[in-house]
C-alpha positions as CSV (number, residue, x, y, z in Angstrom):
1,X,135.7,134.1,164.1
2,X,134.9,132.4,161.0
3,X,133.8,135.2,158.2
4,X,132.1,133.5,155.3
5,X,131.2,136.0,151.8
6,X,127.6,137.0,152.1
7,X,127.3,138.7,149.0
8,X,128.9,141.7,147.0
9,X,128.3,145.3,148.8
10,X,126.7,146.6,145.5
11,X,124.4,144.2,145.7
12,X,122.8,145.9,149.4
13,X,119.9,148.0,148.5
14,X,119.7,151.2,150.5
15,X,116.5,151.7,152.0
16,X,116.3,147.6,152.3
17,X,117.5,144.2,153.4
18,X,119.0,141.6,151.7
19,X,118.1,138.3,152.4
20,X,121.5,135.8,152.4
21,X,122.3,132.5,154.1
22,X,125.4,132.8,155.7
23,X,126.1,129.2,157.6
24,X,123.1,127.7,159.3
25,X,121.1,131.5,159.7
26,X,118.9,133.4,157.4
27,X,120.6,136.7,157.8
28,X,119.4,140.4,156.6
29,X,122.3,142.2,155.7
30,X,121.7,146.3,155.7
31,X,123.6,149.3,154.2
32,X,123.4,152.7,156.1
33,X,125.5,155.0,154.2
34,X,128.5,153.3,153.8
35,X,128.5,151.2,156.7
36,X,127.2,147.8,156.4
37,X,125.1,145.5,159.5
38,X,123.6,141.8,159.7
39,X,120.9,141.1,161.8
40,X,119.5,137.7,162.0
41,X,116.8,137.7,159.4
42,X,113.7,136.8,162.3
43,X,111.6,139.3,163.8
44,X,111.4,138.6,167.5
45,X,107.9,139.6,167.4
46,X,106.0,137.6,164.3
47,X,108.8,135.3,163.2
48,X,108.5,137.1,159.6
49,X,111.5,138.2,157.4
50,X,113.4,141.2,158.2
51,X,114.9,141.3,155.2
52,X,111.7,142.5,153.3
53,X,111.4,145.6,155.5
54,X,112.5,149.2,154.9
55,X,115.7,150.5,156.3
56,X,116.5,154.1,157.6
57,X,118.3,155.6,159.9
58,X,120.4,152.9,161.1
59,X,117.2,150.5,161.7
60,X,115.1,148.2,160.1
61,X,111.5,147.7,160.0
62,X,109.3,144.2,160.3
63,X,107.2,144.9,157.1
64,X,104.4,143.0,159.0
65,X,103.6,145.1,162.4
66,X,105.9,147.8,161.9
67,X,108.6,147.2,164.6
68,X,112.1,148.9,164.1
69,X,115.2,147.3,164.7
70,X,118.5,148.7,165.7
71,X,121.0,147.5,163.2
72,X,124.2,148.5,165.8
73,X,122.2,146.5,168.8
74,X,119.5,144.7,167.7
75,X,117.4,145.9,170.3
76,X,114.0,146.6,169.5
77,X,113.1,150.5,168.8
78,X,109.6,150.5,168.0
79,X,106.5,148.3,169.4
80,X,105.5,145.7,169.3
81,X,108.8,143.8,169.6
82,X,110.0,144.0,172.7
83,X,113.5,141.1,172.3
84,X,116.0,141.9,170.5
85,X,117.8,140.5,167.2
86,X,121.0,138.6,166.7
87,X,123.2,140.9,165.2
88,X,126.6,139.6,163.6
89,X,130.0,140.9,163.2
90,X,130.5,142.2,159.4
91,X,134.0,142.8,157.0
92,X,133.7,144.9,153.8
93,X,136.8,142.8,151.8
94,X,137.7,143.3,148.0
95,X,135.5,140.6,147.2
96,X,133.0,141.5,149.0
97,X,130.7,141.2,152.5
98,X,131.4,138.9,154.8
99,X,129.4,137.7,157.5
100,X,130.4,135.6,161.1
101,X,127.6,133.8,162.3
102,X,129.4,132.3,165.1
103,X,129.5,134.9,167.1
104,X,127.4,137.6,167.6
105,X,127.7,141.3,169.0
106,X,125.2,141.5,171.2
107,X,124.7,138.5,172.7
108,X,121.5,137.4,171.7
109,X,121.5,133.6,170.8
110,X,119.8,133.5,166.8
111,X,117.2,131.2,166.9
């Protein structure tokens, strides 16, 4: 695994995304409670930013049609996406959030 810093967690809204580049992805990093997630920062549905959508209860919406995402899975939970995200492992360190882009969770290859 090869975790590079992201961003500091106080800077993670908490009903939105953040937008960072973490090696060659866009990535939308997400704060439920205190738990952090980073999806890859694409809607499988309208190639549009994830990162400007609201988040809630552990999922996070495509600001342009509505779908929800699951920030654990990255499957789709609301139409019209039907593929999943990349998701991507994350560690909350002293100095902040970091982000492996190498690898992801759930399989999905980010595009």
């Amino acid at each position: 695994m090869a975790f590079e810093r992201a961003c500091a967690p106080d800077d993670v809204p908490t009903d939105e995304g953040l937008a960072v580049t973490v090696g060659a992805y866009d990535v939308a990093v997400a704060r439920d409670g205190e738990e952090f997630f980073a999806v890859q920062d694409l809607c499988s549905h309208a190639q549009v930013s994830l990162s400007e959508g609201e988040v809630a209860d552990c999922s996070i919406e495509c600001w342009l049609h509505g779908s929800r995402f699951d920030l654990r899975t990255g499957k789709p939970t609301g139409l019209p996406a039907t593929e999943p995200v990349a998701t991507f492992p994350v560690e909350v360190r002293e100095d902040g959030l970091y982000v492996d882009t190498t690898t992801t969770l759930n399989g999905v290859t980010p595009a």
